[in-house]
MARKE-682715 format. One record per residue (C-alpha): x, z, y; residue number from 0. Coordinates in Angstrom, 1 decimal. Last residue first. Example, Ala and Ser with C-alpha at 12.3 -4.5 7.8 and 13.67 -1.06 7.14 Angstrom:
+--------+--------+--------+-----+
:   east :     up :  north : num :
+--------+--------+--------+-----+
:   13.7 :    7.1 :   -1.1 :   1 :
:   12.3 :    7.8 :   -4.5 :   0 :
+--------+--------+--------+-----+
end
This chain:
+--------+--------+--------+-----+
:   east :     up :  north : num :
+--------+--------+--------+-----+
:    3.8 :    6.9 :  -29.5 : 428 :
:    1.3 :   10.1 :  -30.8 : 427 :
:    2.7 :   13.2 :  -29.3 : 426 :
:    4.2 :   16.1 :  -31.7 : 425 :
:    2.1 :   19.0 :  -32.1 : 424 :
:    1.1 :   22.4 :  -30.3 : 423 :
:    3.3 :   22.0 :  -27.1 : 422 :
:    5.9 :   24.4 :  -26.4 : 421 :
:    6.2 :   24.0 :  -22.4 : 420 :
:    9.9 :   24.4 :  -22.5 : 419 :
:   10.2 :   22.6 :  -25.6 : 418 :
:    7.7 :   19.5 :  -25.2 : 417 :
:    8.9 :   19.1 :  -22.0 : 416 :
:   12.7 :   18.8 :  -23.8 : 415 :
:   10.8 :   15.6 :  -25.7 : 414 :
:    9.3 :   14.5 :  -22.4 : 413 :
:   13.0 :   14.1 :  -21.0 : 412 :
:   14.2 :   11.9 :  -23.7 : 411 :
:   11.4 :    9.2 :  -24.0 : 410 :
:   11.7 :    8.6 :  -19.8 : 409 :
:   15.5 :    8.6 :  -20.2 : 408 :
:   14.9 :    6.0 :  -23.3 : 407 :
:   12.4 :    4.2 :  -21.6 : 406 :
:   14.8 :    3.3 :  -18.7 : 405 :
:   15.3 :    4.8 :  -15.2 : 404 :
:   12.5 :    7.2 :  -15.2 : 403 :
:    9.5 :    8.6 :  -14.5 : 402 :
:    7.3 :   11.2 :  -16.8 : 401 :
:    3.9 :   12.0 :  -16.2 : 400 :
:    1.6 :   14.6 :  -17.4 : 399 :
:   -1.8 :   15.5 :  -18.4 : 398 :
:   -1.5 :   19.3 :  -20.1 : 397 :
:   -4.3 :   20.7 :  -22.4 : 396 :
:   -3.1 :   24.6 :  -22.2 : 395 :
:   -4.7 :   26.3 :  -19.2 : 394 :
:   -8.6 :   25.8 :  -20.5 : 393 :
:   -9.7 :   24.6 :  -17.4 : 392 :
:   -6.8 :   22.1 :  -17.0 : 391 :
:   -4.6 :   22.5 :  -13.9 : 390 :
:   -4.2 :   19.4 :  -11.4 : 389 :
:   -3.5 :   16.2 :  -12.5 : 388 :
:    0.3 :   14.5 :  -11.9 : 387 :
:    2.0 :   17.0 :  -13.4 : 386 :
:    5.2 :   15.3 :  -12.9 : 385 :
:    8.5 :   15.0 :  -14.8 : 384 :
:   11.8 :   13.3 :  -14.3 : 383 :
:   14.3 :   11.1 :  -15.1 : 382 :
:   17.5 :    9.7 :  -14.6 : 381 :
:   19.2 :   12.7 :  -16.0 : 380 :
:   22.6 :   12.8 :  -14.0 : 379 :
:   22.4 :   10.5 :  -11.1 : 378 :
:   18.3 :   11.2 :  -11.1 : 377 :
:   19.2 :   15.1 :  -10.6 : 376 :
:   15.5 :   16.5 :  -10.2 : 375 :
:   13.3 :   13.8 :   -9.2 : 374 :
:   10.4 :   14.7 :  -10.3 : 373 :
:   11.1 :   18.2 :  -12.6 : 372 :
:   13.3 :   18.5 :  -15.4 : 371 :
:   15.6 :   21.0 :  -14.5 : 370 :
:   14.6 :   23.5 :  -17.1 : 369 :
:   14.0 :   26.1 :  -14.4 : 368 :
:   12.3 :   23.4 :  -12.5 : 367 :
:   10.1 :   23.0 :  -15.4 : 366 :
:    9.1 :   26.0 :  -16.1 : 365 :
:    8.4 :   27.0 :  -12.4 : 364 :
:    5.6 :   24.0 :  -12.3 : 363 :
:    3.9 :   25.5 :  -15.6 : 362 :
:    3.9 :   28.7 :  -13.9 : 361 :
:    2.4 :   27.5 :  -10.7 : 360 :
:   -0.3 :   25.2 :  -12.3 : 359 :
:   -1.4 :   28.4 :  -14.6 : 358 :
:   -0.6 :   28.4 :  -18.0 : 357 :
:   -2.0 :   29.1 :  -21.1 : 356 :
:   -0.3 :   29.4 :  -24.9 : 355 :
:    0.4 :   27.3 :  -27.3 : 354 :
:    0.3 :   24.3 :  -25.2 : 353 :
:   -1.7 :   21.1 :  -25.7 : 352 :
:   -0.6 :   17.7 :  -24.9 : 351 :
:   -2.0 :   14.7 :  -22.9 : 350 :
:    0.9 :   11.8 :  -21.8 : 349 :
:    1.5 :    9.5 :  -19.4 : 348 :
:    4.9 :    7.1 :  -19.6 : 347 :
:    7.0 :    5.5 :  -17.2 : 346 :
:   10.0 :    3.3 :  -17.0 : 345 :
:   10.4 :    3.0 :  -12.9 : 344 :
:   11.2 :   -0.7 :  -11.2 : 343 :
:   12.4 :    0.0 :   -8.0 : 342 :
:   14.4 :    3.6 :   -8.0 : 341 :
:   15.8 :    4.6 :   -5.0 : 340 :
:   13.7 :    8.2 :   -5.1 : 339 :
:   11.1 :    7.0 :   -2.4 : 338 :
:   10.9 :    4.1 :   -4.5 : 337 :
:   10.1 :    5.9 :   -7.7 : 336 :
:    7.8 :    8.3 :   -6.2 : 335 :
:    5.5 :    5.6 :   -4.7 : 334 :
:    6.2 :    3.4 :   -8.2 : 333 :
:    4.8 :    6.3 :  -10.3 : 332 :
:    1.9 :    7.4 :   -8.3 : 331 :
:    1.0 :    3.5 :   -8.4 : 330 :
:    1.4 :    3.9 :  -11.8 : 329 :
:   -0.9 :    7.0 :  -12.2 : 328 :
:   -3.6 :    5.4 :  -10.0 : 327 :
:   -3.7 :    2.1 :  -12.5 : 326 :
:   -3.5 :    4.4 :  -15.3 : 325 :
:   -6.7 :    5.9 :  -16.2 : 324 :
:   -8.8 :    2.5 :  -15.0 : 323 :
:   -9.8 :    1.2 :  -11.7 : 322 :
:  -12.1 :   -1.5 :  -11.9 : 321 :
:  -12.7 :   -4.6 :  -14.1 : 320 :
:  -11.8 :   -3.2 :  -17.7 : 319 :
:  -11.8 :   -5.7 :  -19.9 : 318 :
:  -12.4 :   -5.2 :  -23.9 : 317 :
:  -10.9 :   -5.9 :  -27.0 : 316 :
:   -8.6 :   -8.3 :  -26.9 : 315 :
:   -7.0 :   -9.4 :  -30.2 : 314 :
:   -3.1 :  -10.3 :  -30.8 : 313 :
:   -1.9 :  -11.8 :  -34.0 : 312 :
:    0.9 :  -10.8 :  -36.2 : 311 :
:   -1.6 :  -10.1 :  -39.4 : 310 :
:   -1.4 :   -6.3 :  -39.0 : 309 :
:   -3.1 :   -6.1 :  -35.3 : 308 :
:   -1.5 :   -6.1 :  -32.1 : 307 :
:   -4.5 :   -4.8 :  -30.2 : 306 :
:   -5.7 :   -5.7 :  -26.5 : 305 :
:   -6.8 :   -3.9 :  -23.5 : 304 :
:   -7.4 :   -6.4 :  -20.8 : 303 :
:   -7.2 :   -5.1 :  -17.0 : 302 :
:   -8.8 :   -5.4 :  -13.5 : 301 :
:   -7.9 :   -4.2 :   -9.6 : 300 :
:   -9.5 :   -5.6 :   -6.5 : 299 :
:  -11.4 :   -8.8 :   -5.7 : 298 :
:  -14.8 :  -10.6 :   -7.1 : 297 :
:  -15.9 :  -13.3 :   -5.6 : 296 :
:  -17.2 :  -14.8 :   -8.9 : 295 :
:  -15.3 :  -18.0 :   -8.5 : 294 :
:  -12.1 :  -15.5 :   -8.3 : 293 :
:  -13.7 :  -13.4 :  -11.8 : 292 :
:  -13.3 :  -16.3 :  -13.6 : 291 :
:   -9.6 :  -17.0 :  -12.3 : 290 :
:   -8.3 :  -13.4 :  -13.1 : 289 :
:   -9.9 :  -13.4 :  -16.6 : 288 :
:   -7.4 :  -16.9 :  -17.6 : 287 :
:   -5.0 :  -15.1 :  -15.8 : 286 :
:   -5.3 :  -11.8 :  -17.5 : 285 :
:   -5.5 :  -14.1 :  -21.4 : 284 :
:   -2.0 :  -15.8 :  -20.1 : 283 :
:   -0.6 :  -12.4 :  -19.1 : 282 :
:   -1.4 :  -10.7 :  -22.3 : 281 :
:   -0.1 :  -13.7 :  -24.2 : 280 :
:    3.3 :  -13.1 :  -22.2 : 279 :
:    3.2 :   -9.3 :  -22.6 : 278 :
:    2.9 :   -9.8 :  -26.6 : 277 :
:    5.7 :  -12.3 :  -26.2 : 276 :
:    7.8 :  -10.3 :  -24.1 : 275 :
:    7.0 :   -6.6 :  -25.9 : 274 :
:    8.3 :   -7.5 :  -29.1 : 273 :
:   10.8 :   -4.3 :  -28.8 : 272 :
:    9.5 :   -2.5 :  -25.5 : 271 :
:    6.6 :   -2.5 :  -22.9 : 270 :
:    6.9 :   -1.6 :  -19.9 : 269 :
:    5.2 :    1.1 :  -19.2 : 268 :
:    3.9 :    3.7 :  -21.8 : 267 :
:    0.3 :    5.1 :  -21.9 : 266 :
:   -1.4 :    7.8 :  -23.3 : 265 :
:   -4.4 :   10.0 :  -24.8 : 264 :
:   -6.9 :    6.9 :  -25.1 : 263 :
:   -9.4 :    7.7 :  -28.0 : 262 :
:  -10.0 :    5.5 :  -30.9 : 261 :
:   -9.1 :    8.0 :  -33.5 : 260 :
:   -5.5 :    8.7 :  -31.4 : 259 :
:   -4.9 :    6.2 :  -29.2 : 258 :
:   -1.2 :    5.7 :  -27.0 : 257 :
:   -2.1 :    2.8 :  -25.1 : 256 :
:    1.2 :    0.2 :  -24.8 : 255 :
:    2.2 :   -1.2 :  -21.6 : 254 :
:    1.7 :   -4.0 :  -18.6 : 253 :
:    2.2 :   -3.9 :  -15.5 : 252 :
:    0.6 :   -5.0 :  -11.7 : 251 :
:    0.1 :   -9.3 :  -13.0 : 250 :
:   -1.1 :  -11.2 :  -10.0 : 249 :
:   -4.4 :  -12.9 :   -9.8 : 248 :
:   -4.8 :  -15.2 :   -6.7 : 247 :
:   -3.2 :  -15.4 :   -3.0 : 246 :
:   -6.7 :  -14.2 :   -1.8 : 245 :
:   -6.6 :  -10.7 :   -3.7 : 244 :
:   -6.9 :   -9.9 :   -7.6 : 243 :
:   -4.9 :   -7.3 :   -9.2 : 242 :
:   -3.9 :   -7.2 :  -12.9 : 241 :
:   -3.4 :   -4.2 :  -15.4 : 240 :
:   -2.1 :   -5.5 :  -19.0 : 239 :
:   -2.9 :   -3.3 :  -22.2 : 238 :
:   -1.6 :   -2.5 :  -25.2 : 237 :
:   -2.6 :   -0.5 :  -28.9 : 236 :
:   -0.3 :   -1.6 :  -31.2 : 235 :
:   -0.1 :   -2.3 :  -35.2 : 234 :
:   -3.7 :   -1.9 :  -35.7 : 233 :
:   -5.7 :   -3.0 :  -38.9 : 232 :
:   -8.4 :   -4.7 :  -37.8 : 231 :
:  -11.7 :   -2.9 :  -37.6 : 230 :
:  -14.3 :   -5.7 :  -38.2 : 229 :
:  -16.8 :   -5.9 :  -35.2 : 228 :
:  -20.4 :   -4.3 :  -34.8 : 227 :
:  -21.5 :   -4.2 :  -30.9 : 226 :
:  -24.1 :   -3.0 :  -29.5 : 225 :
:  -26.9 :   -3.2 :  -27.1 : 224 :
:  -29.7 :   -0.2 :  -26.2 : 223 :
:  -32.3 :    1.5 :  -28.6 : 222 :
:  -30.5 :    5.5 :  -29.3 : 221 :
:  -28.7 :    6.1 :  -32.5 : 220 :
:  -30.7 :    7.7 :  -35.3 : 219 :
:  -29.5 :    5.6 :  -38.0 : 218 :
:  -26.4 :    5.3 :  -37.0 : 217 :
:  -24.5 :    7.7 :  -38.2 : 216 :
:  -26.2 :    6.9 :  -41.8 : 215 :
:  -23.5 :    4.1 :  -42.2 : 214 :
:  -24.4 :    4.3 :  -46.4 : 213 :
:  -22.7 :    5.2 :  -48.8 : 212 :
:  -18.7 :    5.2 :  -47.5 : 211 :
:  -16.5 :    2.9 :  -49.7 : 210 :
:  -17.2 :   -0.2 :  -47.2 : 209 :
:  -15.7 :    1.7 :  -44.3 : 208 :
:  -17.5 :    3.3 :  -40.8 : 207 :
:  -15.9 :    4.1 :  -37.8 : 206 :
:  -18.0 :    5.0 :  -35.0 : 205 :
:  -17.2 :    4.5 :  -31.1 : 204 :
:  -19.1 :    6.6 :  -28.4 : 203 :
:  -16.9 :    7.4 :  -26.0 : 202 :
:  -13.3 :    5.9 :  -27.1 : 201 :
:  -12.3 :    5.7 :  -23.4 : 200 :
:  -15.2 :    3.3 :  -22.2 : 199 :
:  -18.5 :    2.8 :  -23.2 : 198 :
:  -21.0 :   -0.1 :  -22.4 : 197 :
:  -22.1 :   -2.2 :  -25.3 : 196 :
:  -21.8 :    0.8 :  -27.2 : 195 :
:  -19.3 :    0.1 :  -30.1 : 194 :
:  -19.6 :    0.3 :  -34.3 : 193 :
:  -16.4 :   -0.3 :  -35.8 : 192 :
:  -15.8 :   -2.1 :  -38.9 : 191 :
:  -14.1 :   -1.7 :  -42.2 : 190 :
:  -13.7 :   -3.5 :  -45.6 : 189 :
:  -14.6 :   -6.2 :  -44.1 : 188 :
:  -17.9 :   -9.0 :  -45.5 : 187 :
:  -20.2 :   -6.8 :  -47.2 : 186 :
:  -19.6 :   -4.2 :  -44.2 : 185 :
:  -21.0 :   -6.9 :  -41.7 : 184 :
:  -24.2 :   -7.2 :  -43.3 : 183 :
:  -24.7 :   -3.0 :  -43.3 : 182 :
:  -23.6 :   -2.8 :  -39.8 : 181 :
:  -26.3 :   -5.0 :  -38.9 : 180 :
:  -29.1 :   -3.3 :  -40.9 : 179 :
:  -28.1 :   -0.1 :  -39.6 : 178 :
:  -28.0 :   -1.7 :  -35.7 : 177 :
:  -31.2 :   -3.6 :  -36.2 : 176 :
:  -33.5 :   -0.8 :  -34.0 : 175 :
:  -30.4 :   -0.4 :  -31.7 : 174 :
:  -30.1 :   -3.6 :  -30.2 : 173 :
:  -27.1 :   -6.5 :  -32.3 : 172 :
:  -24.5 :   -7.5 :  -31.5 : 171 :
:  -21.9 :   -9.2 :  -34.0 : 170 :
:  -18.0 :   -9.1 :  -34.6 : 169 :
:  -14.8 :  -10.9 :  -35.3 : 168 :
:  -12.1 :   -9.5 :  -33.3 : 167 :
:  -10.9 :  -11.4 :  -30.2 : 166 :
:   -9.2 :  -14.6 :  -29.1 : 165 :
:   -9.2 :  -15.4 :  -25.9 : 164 :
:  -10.3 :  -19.0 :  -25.5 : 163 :
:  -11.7 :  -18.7 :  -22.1 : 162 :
:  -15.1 :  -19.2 :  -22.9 : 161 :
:  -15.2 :  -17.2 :  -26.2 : 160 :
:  -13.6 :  -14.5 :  -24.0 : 159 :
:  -16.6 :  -14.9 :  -21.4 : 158 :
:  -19.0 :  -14.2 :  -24.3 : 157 :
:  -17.1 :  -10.8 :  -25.6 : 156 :
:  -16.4 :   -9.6 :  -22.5 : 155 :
:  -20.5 :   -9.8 :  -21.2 : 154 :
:  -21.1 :   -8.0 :  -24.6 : 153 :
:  -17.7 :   -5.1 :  -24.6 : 152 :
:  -19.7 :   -4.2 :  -21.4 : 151 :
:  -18.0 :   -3.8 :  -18.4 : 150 :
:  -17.5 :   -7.7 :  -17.5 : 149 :
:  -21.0 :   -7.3 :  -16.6 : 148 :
:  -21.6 :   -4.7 :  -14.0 : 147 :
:  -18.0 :   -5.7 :  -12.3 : 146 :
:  -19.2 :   -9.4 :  -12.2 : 145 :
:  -22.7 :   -8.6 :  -11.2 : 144 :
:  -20.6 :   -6.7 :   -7.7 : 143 :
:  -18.9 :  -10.0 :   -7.3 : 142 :
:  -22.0 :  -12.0 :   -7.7 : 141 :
:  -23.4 :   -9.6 :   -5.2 : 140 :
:  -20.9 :  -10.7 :   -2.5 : 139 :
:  -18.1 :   -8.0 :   -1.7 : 138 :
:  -18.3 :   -7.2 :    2.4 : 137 :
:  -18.2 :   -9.4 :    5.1 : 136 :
:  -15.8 :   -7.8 :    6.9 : 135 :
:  -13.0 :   -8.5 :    4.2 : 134 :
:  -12.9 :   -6.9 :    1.1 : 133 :
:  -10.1 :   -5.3 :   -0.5 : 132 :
:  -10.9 :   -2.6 :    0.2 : 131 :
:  -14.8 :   -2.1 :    1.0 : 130 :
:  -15.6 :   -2.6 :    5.1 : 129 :
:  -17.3 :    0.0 :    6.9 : 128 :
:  -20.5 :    0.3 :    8.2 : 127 :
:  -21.7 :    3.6 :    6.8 : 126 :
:  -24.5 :    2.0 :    5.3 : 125 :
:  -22.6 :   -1.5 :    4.5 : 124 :
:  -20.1 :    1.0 :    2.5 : 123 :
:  -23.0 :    3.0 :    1.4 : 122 :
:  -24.9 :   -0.5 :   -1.0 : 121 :
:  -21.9 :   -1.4 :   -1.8 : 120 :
:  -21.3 :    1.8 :   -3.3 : 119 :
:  -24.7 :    1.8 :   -4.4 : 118 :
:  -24.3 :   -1.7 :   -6.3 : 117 :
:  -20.9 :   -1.1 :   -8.4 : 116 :
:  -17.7 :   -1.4 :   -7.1 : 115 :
:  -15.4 :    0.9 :   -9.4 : 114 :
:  -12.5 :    3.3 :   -8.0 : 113 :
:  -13.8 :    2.6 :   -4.5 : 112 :
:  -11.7 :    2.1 :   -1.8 : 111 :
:  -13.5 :    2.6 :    1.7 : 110 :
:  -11.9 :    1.1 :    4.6 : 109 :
:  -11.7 :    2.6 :    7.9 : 108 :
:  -11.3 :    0.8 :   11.0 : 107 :
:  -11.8 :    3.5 :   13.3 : 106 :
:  -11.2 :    6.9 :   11.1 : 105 :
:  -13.1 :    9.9 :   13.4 : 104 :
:  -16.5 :    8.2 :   12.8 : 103 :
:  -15.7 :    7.8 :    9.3 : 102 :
:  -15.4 :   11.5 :    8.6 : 101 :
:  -18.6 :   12.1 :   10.7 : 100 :
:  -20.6 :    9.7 :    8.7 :  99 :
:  -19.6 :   11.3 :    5.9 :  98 :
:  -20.6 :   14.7 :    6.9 :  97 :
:  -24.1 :   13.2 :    8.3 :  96 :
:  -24.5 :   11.9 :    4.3 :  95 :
:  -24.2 :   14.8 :    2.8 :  94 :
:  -27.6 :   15.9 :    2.5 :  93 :
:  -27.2 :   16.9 :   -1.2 :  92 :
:  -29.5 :   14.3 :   -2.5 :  91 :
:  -28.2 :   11.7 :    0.1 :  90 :
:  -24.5 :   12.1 :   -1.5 :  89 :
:  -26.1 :   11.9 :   -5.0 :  88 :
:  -27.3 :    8.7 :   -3.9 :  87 :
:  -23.8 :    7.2 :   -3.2 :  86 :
:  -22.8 :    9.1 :   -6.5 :  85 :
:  -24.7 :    7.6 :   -9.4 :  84 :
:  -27.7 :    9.5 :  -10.2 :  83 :
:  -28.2 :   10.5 :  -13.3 :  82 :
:  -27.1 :   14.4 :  -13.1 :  81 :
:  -26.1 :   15.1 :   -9.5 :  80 :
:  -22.8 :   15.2 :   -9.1 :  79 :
:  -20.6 :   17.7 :   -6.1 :  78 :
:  -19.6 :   15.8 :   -3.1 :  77 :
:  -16.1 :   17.3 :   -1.9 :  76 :
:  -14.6 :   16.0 :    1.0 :  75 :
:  -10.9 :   16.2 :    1.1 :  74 :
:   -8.8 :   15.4 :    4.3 :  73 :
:   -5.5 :   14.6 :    4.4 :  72 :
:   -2.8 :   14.8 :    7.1 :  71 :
:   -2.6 :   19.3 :    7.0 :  70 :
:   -0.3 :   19.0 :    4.1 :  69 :
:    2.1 :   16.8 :    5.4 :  68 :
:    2.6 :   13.9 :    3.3 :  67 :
:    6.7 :   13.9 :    1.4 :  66 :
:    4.9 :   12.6 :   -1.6 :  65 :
:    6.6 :   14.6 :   -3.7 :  64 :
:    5.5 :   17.8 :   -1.5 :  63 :
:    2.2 :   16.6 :   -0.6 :  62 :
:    1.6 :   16.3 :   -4.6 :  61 :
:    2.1 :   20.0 :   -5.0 :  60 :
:    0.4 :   21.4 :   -1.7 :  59 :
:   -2.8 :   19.4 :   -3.4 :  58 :
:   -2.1 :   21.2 :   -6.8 :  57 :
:   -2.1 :   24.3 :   -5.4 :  56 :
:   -4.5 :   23.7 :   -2.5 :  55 :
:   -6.8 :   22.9 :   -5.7 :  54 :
:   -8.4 :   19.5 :   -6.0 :  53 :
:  -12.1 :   18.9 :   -5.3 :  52 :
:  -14.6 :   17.5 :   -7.6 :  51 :
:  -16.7 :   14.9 :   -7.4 :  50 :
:  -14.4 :   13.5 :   -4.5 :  49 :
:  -14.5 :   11.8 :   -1.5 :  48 :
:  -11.0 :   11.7 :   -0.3 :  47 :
:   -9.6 :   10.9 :    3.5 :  46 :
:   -6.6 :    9.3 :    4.8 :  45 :
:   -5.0 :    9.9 :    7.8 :  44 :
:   -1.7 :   10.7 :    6.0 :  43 :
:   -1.3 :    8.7 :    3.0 :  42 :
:   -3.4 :    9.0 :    0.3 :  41 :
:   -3.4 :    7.4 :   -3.1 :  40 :
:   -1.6 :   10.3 :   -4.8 :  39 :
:   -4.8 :   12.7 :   -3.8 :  38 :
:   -6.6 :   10.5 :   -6.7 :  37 :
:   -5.5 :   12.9 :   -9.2 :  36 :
:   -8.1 :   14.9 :   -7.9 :  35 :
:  -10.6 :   13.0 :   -9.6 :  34 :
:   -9.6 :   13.4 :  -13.2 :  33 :
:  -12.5 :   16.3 :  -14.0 :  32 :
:  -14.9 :   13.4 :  -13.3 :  31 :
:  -14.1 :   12.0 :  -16.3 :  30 :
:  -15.6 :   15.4 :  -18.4 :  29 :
:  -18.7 :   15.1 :  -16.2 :  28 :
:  -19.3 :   11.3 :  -16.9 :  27 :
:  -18.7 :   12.0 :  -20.0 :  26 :
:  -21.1 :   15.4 :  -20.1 :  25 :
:  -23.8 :   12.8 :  -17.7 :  24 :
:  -24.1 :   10.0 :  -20.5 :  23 :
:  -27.5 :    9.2 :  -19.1 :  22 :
:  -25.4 :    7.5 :  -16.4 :  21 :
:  -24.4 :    4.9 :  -18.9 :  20 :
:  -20.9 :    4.0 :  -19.3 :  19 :
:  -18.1 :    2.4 :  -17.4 :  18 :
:  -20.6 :    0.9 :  -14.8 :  17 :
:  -23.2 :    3.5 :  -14.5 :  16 :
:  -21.6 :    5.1 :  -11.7 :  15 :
:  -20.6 :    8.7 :  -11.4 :  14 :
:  -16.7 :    8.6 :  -11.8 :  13 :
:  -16.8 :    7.1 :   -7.6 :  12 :
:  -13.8 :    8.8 :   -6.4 :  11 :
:  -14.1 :    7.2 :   -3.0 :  10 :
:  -10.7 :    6.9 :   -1.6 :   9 :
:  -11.4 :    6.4 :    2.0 :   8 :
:   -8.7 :    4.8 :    3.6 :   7 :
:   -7.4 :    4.6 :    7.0 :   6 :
:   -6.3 :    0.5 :    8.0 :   5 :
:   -2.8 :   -0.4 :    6.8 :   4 :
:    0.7 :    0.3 :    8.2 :   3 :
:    2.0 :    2.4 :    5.6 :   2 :
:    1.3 :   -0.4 :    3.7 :   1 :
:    0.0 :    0.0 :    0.0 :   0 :
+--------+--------+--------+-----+
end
């Protein structure tokens, strides 16, 4: 981002019924937990709307790396109201006269949403402020269908036929033939996967084998769209992130997902070994996605999350056209990087549990006392740690970063974290 850019408003938008349903209001509440991280966007001026607020501890933590004086940020908190997404959740809780107020004191404001769906459109021409990266005429509605489509595994699934993306075999299928469907499709794989049409992060997904008697999980599953496709046997999890803007789709990173029973608890950036060709088909496929959603108006940040399967081949799975769990991480990573001398970081992200609790202070003070805290002694280690989301509720499940000057600095310094911190088990790669 330029330091010389417009105000933003980092709207931390986790209530929308883009990624999954709003009926889905634990997920939704579980995701929402993650907004703070957002506070590494900002740059003095700059405002957060937020679900849920960060804690000064946390906040005075990331102002320190980020070298952002404390007092520079402002952090509006407007709490979820269950199925509504959270433009009208705002109104609900009479809100609105606060926001207006926020914008009033940022001239030329732009609101950055981490998904563009209809309501935040519909706020940002409310509030009269232009939606990065949108000019002043604002996203057109074909954009804002593009988002609300290319988030279901269905609308992927039809546009990658288009495109020539190869992806899993599969059928859909609505909820009353869903049994029946699953059935069909077992007498043909040995395994398949039962998805939501819209879900994100693992929500939702059921695994089901030939061996097993019958898929009864789904027999009482709710009407609605899904997907049944054969469960590949997976190699690698990966993913490219792409950003769209008037010069045309541009490749951000790419990396490998670390998964644990179809649940994201990871990422690593760049990717390593075969890495170049899997990144090059990747790249082709984010292209390919880039220029459909061009003609659709649509501008801002999207991904494809892919599997190396068994057989050699690469399959996409699903795109994610918004901000996802690692686009804000990354940039995190860069900004620090950069500040540090470092232009092209390794990174990783990782989730781990400790054996006992801690609070954010103590878990900072362990690291510096191991030396392993962003940046630390980059000539010596070339790599550090950061906690880049605030404290976990329970004190033990840990989200963390590591930066670095190659993957095996980056691999190196999160296996003393483990030590110091005395995670439970050994992280998935």
């Amino acid at each position: 981002m330029d330091q010389h850019r417009s105000p933003l408003i980092v709207y931390a938008n986790f209530f929308s019924d883009v990624a999954v349903s709003l009926a889905a209001h634990d997920v939704l509440t579980q995701w929402a937990g993650q907004a703070p991280r957002k506070i590494w966007l900002l740059r003095p001026g700059d405002a957060l709307v937020t679900p849920v607020a960060p804690s000064e501890t946390f906040r005075r933590y990331a102002c320190g790396l980020l070298g952002v004086p404390y007092g520079s940020l402002t952090v509006m908190t407007a709490p979820a109201v269950e199925g509504l997404p959270m433009a009208e959740a705002l109104d609900r809780s009479r809100l609105m006269d606060a926001l207006f107020d926020l914008v009033a004191a940022r001239p030329g404001a732009e609101l950055l949403p981490i998904v563009l769906d209809a309501s935040t459109a519909a706020l940002a021409r409310r509030l009269g402020v232009t939606v990065a990266p949108y000019g002043p005429g604002g996203p057109s509605a074909s954009a804002v269908d593009a988002v609300h489509r290319l988030n279901t595994k269905t609308g992927f699934r039809a546009l990658a036929a288009e495109l020539g993306i190869r992806i899993p075999e599969g059928q859909v299928c609505k909820g009353h033939t869903l049994e029946a469907t699953a059935t069909a499709m077992l007498r043909e794989y040995e395994r398949v996967v039962v998805k939501p049409d819209r879900s994100a992060g693992g929500h939702g997904l059921c695994f089901l084998a030939r061996a097993d008697t019958a898929p009864a999980p789904l027999r009482n599953e709710p009407a609605g769209t899904w997907v049944v496709e054969e469960r590949l046997d997976v190699v690698r999890s990966v993913s490219i992130q792409m950003h769209l803007d008037a010069s045309g789709p541009r490749v951000v990173f790419s990396g490998e997902m670390r998964v644990q029973q179809g649940s994201y608890t990871g990422y690593v950036s760049p990717l390593a070994g075969s890495g170049g060709a899997v990144a090059a088909e990747l790249e082709r496929w984010g292209m390919a996605l880039g220029g459909h959603l061009e003609r659709s108006g649509y501008a801002g940040p999207y991904g494809v999350d892919a599997i190396l399967a068994a057989d050699g081949r690469l399959y996409a799975t699903e795109s994610n056209v918004r901000r996802t769990a690692t686009t804000t991480t990354q940039f995190m990573a860069v900004r620090l990087a950069r500040a540090a001398g470092l232009d092209a970081p390794a990174w990783l992200l990782g989730r781990r549990r400790t054996r006992a609790p801690h609070d954010f202070e103590d878990a900072v003070c362990l690291m510096k006392r191991a030396g392993l805290s962003w940046p630390g002694d980059l000539a010596g280690r070339a790599a550090g740690v950061v906690l880049y989301e605030d404290a976990p509720s329970d004190g033990r499940t840990w989200r963390y970063a590591v930066l670095g000057s190659t993957r095996t600095a980056v691999f190196e310094t999160e296996e003393a974290l483990a030590a110091v911190m005395e995670f439970e088990e050994p992280q998935q790669a």
